[in-house]
N, C-alpha and C positions, 0 to 999 in steps of 0.2 A: 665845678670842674674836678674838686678830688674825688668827692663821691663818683663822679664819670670813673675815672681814671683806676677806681678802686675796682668798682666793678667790672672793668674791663677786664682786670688782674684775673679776678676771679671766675670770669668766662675764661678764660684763657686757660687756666687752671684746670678747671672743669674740663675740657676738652682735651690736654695733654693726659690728665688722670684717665679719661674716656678712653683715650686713646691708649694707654698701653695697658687697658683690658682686651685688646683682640692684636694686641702684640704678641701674645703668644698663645698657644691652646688651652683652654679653661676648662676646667670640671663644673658639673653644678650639685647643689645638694638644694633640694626643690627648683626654686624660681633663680637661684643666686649661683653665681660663676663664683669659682677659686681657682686660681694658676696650679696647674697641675703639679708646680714645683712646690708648694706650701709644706713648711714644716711649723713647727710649733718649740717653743724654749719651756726648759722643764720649769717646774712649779718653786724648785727651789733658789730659784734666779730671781722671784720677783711673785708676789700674788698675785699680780696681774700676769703673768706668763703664762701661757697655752691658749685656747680658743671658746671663744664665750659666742653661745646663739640666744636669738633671741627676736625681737621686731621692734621698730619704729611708731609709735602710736598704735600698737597694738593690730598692723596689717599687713607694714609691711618688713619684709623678710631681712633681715641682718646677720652678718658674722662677722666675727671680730679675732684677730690670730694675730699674740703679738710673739715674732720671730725670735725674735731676741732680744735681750735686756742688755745693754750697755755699764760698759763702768759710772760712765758720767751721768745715769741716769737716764737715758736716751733708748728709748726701745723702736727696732723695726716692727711695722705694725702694716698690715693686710687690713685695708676695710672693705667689706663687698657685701651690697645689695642686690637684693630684690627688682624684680621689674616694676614700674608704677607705671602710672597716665601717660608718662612723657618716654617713653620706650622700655627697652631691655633694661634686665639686670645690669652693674658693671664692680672691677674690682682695683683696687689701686692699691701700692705699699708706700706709705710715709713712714715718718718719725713721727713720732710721740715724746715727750716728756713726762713720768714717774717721779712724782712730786708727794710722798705719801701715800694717801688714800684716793690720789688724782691723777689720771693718764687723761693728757690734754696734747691735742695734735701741735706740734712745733709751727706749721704754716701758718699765719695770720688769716689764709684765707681759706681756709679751711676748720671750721668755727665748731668742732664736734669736744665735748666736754665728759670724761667718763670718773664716777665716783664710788668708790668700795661700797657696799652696804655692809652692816652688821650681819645680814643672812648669809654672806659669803659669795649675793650674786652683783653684777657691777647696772648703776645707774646712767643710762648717757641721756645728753641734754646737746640738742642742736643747733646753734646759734640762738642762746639764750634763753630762751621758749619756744621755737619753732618745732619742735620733734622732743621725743621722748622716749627713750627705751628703755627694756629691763633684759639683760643676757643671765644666762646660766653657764658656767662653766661646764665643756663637756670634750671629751679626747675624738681629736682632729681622725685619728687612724678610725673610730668607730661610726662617726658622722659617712665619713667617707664610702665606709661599707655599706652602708642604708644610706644612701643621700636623698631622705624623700621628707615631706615635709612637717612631719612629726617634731621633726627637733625643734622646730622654733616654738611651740606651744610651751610656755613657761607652767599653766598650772596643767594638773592631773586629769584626764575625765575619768571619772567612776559611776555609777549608778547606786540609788537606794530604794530599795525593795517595803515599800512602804504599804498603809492600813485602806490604803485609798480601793476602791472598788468601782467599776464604770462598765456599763454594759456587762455587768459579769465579770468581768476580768480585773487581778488584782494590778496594778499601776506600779511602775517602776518609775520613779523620776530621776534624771541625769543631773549633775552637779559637774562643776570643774573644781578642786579642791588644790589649795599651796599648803602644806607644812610646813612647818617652820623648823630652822636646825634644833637640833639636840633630841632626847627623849621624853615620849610624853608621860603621861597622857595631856594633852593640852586644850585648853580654853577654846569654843568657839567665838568665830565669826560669821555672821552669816550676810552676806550681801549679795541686794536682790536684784534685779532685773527691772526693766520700764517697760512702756509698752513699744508697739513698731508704727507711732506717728500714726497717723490716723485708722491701720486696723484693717485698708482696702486692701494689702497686698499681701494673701498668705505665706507667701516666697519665704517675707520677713518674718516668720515664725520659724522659721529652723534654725535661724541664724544665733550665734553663740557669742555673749558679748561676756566682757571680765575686766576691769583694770589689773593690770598685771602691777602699777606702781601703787595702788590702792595696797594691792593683796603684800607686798613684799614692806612697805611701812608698818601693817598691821605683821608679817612674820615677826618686824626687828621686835617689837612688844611682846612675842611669845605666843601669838591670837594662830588657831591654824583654821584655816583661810577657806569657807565657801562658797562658791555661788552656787544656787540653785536655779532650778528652771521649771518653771509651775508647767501644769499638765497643757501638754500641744506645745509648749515651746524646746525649742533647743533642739535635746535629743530626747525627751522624757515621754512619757509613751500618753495616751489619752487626748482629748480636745480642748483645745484653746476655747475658750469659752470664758471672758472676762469682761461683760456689760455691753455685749454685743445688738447694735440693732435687727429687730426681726425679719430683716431682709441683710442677712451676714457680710452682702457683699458693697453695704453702706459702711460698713468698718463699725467702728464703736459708737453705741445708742450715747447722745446727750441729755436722757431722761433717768432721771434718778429711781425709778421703778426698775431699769433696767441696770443701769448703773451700778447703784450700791450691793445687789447679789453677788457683780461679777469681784469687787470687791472681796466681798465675803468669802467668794470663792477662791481668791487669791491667799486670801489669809490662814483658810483649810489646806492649803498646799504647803504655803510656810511650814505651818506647826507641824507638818507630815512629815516632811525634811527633818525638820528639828528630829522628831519622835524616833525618825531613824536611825539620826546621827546618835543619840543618846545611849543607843545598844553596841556601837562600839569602845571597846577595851585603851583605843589607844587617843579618845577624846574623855576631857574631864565633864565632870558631872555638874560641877555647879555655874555660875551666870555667865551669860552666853553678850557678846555683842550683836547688835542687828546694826543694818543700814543700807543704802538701796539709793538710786537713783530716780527719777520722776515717779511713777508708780511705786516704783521700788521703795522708795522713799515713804511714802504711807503707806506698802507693806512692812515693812520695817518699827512704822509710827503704831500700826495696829496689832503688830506681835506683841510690841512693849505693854501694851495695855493688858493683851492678855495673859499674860503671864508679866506681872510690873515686878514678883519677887524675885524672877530668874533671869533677869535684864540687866546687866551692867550699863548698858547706854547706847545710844544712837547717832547716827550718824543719819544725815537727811541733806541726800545731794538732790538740790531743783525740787524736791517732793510736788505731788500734784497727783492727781487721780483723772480730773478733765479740764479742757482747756476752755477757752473764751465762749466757746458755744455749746457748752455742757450747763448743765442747771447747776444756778451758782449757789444750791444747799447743797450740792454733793461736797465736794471741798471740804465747806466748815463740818458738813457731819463726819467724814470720814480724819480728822485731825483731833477730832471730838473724842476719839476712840483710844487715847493714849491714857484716859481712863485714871488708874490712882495710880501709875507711873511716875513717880518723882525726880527720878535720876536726871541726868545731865542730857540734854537734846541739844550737837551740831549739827546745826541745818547752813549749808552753802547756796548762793545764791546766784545765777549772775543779770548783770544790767540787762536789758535789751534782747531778756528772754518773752519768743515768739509765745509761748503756752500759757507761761506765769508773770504776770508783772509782777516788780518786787512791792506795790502796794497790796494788790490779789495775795502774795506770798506772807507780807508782814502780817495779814488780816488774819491767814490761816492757823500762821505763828500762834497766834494771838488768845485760840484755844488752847495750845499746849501750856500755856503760863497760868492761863483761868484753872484749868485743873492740878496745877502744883508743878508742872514740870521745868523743872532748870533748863529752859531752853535758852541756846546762843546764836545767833542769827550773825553769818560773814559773808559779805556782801563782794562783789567783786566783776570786774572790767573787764572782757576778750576785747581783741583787738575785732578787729570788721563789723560790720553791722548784722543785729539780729542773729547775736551768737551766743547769746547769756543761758541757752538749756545744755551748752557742750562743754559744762566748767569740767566735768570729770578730765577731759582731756588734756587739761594742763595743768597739770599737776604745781608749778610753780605758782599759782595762786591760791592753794587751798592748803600742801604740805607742811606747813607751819601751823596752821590753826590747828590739823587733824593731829599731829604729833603732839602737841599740848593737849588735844583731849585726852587720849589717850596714857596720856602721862598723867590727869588728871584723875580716870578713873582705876586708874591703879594704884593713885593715892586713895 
């Protein structure tokens, strides 16, 4: 019955909040309304003072403007998203409480959690685990004059003009890059990309993935921050071409003859990146971090190998190359490949992943150790069923490990 009764609150809630977003006439800036009266409290009332963009799980659209900062610690605060599944955009102003490095909404039902980072941008956290965002502070007057939807993109796009050559033509690969504060030149990261699920829908090749809370744990370390996007993917110019079956529109070939090239081909893309990144002035020169997600994750495994002197270490979210009905020597060969790599391997895992069991996962583990690598395997729970390949997306089960690596290899 309280559970009822709580919930009801909170419907209730939700609906008065809903409701005085078309109490009066809203601007938008992309997908997200703001009350045309919005102003913003200067900077020197509170770090957390003025308007911070940014997105929810990395889709959808957030702004964050806190009006004013109170004596008692108590700031007015504008929250306003994005449209989802379940309708429109909407926007509503609460209190908040500024507790430190913590602006936490005053309402009990209203469960939004916002925390400083070291990089100067703020972390929110939605009823405990359920959502995740990363904002950048940016001036409400200039949002306003462009309100399109550039601002919410937290990292950079750029392009690198690389050795690659296809059809003739020399290949540009796209990257989304985060720096980190201060001056460099500074240390890479490179973190990779997975594939798009079984490979039948081109659509998913242009699509552009990143952890924004990834990239912004790795700024607080000094790491400045890229994802790449091998040839056909993203924005980067050339064909997807990664172990594709001979009839393209089967998705990705299960035959290791097929397979392992595309691979290979993956790994030629990496070090191209890398090669590029290497001729800039405001990145350093010596060991680089790698790490990467399902695929990404054995490109990541297979950079280290290639070059094991100029690898600080790895990070290996879900890694896998093919799943259940892929030849089960692709896996161990391509894990195989971490080569005289000795340094430190965190590889994340979760339960009741569809691709990789966590005994398939321990097996592959299992080469990185035969060949000398410090590998560390963190295993870990999502809530729903058959969600254990989506750990990147919640950061609250893997943030603690990745910060100790991290710490680790800077010891």
């Amino acid at each position: 019955m309280q559970m009822l009764k709580k919930l009801m609150r909170i419907v209730a809630l939700l609906f008065i909040l809903s409701s005085s977003a078309y109490a009066q006439e809203s601007v938008f800036v992309g997908n997200v309304p703001l009350p045309n009266d919005a102003i913003e409290a200067e900077e020197v009332h509170s770090k957390f003072a003025g308007t911070w963009v940014g997105q929810w799980d990395g889709w959808r659209n957030h702004i964050l403007i806190i009006e004013q900062v109170n004596d008692d610690g108590f700031a007015d605060v504008i929250y306003a998203v994005g449209s989802d599944l379940n309708g429109a955009g909407r926007w509503f102003r609460r209190q908040a409480k500024i507790e430190g490095d913590d602006l936490i909404f005053a309402d009990d039902g209203f469960p939004a959690h916002y925390r400083m980072s070291a990089t100067g941008r703020v972390r929110g956290v939605f009823d405990a685990d359920k959502g995740f965002a990363v904002l950048e502070r940016q001036n409400l007057k200039d949002v306003l004059a462009l309100p399109d939807e550039d601002w919410f993109s937290i990292g950079q796009q750029e392009y690198l003009q690389t050795d690659l050559i296809e059809e003739g033509k020399p290949i540009r690969l796209n990257v989304v890059t985060y720096p980190p504060p201060g001056e460099g030149p500074f240390p890479v990261a490179l973190i990779h990309h997975g594939s798009t699920g079984s490979g039948t829908r081109p659509s998913d090749f242009d699509l552009i993935w990143t952890s924004d809370w990834l990239a912004d744990m790795l700024n607080e370390h000094g790491w400045f921050v890229v994802f790449p996007y091998r040839r056909g993917r993203g924005l980067s110019d050339g064909q997807y071409d990664e172990g594709f079956a001979l009839d393209r529109s089967k998705g990705y070939s299960p035959e290791a003859a097929l397979s392992l090239p595309g691979a290979e081909r993956a790994l030629t893309d990496a070090n191209a990146a890398l090669a590029a990144l290497r001729k800039r002035l405001d990145l350093d020169q010596g060991a680089i971090l790698v790490g990467g997600i399902s695929r990404g994750g054995v490109v990541a495994i297979m950079q280290a190998g290639s070059m094991p002197t100029e690898v600080a270490g790895v990070i290996n979210f879900v890694g896998g190359w093919t799943g259940k009905k892929g030849d089960p020597s692709i896996n161990p060969t391509l894990f195989n490949r971490i080569g005289s790599f000795d340094g430190l391997v965190l590889s994340v895992y979760g339960e009741e992943d569809r691709f990789y069991s966590i005994e398939h996962s321990k097996a592959n583990l299992a080469e990185l150790t035969a060949r000398g690598a410090q590998s560390e395997l963190h295993i870990v729970k999502l809530p729903g069923y058959g969600n254990g390949h989506r750990v990147i997306t919640m950061p609250s089960l893997w943030e603690d490990q990745v910060d100790e690596f991290l710490r680790e290899i800077s010891r």
